[in-house]
RODO-2510 file (C-alpha; in nm, 4 decimals, decimal comma):
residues 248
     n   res          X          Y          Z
     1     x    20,1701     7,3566    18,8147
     2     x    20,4090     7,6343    18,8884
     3     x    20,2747     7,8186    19,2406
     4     x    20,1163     8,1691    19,1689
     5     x    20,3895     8,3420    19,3358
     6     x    20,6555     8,2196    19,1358
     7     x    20,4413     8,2810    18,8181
     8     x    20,3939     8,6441    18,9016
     9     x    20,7510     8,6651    18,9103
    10     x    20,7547     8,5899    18,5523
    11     x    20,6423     8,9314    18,4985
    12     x    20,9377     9,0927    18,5768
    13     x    21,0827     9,2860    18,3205
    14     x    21,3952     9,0885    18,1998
    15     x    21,6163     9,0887    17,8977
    16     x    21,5641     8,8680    17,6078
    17     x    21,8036     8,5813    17,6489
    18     x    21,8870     8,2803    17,3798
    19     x    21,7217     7,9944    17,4884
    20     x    21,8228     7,6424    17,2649
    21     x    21,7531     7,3451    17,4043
    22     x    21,8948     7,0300    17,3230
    23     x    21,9784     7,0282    17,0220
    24     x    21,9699     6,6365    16,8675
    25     x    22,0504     6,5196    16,5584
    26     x    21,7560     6,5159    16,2953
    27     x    21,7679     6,1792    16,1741
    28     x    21,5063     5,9634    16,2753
    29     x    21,3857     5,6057    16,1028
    30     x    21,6426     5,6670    15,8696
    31     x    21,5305     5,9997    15,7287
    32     x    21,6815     6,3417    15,7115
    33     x    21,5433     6,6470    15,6525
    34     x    21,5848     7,0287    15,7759
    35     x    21,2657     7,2405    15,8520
    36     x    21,3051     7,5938    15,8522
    37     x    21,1498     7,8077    16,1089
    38     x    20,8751     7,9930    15,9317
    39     x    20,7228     7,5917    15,8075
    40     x    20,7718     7,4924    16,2230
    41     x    20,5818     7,8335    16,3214
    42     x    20,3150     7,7399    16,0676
    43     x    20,3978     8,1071    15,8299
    44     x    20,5062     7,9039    15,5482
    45     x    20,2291     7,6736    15,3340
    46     x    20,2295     7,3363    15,4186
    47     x    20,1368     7,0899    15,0679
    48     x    19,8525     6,8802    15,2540
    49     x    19,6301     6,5950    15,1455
    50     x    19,3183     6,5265    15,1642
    51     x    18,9429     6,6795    15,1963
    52     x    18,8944     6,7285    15,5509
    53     x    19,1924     6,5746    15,6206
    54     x    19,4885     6,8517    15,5921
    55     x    19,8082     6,6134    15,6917
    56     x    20,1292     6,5689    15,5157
    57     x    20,1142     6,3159    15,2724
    58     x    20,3075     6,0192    15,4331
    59     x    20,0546     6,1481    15,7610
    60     x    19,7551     6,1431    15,5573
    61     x    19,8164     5,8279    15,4122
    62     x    19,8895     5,6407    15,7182
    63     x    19,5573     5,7899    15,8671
    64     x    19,3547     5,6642    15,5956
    65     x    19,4792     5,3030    15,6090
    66     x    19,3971     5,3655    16,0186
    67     x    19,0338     5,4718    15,9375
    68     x    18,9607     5,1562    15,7255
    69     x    19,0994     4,9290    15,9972
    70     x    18,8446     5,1067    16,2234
    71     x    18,5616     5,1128    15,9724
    72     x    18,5595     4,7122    16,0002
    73     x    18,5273     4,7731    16,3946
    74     x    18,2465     4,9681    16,3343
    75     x    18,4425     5,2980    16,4327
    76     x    18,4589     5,6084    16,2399
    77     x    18,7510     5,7805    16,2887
    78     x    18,6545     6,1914    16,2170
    79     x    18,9236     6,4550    16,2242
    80     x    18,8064     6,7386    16,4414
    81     x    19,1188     6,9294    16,3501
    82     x    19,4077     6,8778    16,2130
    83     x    19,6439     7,1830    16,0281
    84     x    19,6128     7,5346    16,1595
    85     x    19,8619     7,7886    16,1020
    86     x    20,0040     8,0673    16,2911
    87     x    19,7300     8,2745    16,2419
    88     x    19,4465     8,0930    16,3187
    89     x    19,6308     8,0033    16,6273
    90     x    19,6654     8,3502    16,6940
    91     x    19,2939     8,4135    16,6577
    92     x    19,2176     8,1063    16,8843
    93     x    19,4815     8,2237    17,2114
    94     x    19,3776     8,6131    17,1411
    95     x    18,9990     8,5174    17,1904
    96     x    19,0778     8,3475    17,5211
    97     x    19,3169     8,5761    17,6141
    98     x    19,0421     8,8967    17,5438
    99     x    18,7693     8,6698    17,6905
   100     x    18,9055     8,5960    18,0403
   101     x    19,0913     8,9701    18,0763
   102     x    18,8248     9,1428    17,9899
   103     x    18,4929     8,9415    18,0552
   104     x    18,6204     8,7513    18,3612
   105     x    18,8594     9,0312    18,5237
   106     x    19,1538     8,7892    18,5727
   107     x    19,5010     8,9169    18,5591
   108     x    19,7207     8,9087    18,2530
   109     x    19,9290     8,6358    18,3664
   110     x    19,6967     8,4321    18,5555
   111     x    19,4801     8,4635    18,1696
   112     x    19,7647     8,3207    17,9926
   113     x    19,8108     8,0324    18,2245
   114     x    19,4461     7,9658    18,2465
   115     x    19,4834     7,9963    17,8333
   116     x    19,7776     7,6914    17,8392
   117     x    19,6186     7,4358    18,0203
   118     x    19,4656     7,3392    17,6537
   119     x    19,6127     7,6074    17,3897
   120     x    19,9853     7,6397    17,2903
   121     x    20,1271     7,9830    17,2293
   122     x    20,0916     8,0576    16,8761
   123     x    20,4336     7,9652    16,6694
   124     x    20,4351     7,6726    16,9282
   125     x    20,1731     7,4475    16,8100
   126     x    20,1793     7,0858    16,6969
   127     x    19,9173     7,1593    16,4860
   128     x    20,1169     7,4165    16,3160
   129     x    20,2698     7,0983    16,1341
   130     x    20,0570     6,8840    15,9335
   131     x    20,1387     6,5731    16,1473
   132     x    19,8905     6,6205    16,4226
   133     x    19,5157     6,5188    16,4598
   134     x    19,2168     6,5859    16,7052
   135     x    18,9618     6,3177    16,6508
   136     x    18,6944     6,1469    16,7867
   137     x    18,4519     5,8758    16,6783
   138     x    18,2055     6,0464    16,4044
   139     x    17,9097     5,7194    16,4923
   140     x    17,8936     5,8229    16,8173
   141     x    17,6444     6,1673    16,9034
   142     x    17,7137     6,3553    17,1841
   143     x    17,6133     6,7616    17,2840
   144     x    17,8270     7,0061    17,3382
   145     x    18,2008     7,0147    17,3552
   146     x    18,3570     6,7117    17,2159
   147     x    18,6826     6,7213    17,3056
   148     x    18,6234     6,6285    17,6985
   149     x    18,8208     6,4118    17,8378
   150     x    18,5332     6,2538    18,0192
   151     x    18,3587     6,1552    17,6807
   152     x    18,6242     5,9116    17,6219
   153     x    18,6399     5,7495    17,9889
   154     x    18,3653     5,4053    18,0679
   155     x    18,0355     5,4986    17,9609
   156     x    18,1182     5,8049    17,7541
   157     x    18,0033     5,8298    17,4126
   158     x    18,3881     5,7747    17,2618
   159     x    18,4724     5,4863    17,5366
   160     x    18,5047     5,2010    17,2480
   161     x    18,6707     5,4761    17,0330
   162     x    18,9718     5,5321    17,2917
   163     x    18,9760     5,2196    17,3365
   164     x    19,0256     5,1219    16,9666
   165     x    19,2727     5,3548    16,9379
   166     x    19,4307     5,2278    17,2597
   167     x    19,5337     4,9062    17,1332
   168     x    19,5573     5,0096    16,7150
   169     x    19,6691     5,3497    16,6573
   170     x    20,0368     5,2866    16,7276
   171     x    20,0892     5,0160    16,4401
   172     x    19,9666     5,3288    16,1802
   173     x    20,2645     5,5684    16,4021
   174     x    19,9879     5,7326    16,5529
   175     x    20,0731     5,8310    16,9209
   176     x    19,8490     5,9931    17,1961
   177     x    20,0648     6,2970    17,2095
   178     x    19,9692     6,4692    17,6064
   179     x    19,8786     6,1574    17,8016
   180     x    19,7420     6,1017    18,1702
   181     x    20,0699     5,9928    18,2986
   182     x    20,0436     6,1956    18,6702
   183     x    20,3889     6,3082    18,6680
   184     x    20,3207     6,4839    18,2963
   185     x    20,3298     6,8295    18,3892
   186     x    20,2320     7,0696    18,1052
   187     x    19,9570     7,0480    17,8862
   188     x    19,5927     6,9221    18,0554
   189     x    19,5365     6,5179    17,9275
   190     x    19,3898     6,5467    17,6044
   191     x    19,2367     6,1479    17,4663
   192     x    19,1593     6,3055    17,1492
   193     x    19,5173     6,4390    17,0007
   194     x    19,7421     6,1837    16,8108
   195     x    20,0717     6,2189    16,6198
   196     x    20,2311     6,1220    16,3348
   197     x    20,5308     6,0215    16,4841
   198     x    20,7733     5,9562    16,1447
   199     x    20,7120     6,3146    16,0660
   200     x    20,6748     6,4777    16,3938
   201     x    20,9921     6,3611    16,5653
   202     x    21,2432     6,5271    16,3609
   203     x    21,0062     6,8835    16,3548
   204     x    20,9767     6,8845    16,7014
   205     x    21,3486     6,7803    16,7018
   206     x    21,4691     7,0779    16,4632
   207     x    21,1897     7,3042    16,6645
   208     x    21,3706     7,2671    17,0025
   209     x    21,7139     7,3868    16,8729
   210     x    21,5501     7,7057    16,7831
   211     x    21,5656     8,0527    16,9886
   212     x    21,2581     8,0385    17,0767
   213     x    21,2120     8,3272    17,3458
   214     x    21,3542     8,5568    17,0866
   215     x    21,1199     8,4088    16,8151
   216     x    20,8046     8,4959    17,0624
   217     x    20,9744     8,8713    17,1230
   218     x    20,9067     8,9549    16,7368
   219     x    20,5337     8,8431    16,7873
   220     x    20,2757     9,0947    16,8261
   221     x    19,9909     8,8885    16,9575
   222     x    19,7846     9,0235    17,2753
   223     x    19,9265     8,8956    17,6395
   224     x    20,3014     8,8410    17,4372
   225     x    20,4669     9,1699    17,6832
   226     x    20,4294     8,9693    17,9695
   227     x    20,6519     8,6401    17,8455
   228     x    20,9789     8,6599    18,0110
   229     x    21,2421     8,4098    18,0072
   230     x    21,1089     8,2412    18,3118
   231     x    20,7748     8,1570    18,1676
   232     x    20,9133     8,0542    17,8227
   233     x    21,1715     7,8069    17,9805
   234     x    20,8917     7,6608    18,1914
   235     x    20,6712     7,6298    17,8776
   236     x    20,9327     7,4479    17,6679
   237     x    20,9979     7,2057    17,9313
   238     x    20,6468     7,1711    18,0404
   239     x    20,4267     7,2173    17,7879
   240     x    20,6440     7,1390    17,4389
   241     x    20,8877     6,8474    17,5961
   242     x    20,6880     6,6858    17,8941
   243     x    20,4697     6,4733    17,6451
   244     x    20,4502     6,1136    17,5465
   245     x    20,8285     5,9920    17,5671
   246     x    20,7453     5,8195    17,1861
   247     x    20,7210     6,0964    17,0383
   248     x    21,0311     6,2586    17,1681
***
């Protein structure tokens, strides 16, 4: 974690600057394919397959071959989400965002880094891409939140789940996408989110090579004033970059 000091500095008032990074080729497994910005920000429609399911159809297929494998190991694999677009990412970082500003008193900036230990920025989501998938084990009943990490550790309710997934997932291109690795900065561990890594390679390959501090600056969404060019090149190499090295 950045300190607080240096994250108050964010706030500064600072000119919009380009930020790229990286830009890499987009071929990957021998496939080609450009992605325009508005279908990366999730503003464009997405064709997705599948009741309950919402993936891309080379996503969505591979999932459903992955589900039958763990129906005959007596797991059912249950999407908790999958696609949401710009907008109902929106909703989800401007409810946090309202609820610890104005309920809990906390400062804007402190709010927004309280809000990206779990939520992306809206624009900046993996979910925003129909290749990405929260799940858990639908056999096993639990209360309250599901996604917690610590229901998928020894003797939580999805313990055989994770595990499943642990040693099949990968053969369907399914990769754990924000991992425990310690030196992972970024985004909090999260045992529930897998990506389809055919598809998702080249987006989040096209996605870095975009401006994407001056992307954010045209957004309108609550606790967006206080992104400078400090906090946005910490979250792209934090939060969008430092995941699992697969899926980069």
């Amino acid at each position: 974690k950045t300190s607080k000091m240096r994250r108050r500095s964010f706030i500064k008032k600072s000119g919009v600057s380009i930020i790229a990074i990286g830009a890499m080729p987009t071929i990957v497994l021998g496939q080609e394919r450009e992605y325009n910005i508005l279908e990366l920000m999730g503003k464009e429609d997405v064709n997705l397959h599948g009741e309950g399911i919402n993936l891309r159809k080379p996503a969505h297929d591979a999932f459903l071959a992955m589900k039958k494998a763990a129906y005959s190991d007596g797991i059912d694999i249950k999407i908790v989400s999958s696609y949401r677009d710009f907008y109902r990412q929106e909703a989800i970082w401007e409810g946090k965002y309202q609820r610890y500003t104005e309920e809990d008193g906390m400062e804007p900036i402190d709010a927004i880094d309280k809000i990206i230990e779990y939520s992306t920025i809206p624009g900046t989501s993996r979910h925003h891409w129909g290749t990405d998938i929260d799940i858990i084990d639908g056999y096993r009943k639990t209360d309250g939140d599901v996604l917690v990490p610590d229901k998928f550790e020894a003797g939580g309710p999805f313990e055989d789940f994770k595990k499943w997934m642990d040693e099949n997932s990968k053969k369907f291109d399914f990769h754990l996408v924000y991992t425990n690795d310690p030196k992972r900065r970024g985004f909090k561990y999260e045992p529930w989110h897998y990506s389809y890594a055919p598809i998702s390679i080249p987006m989040l390959t096209a996605f870095r090579s975009k401006n994407i501090l001056a992307l954010l600056e045209q957004e309108e969404f609550l606790g967006r004033e206080h992104f400078t060019t400090g906090f946005i090149k910490s979250y792209i190499r934090d939060n969008i970059l430092d995941i699992n090295t697969e899926l980069l």
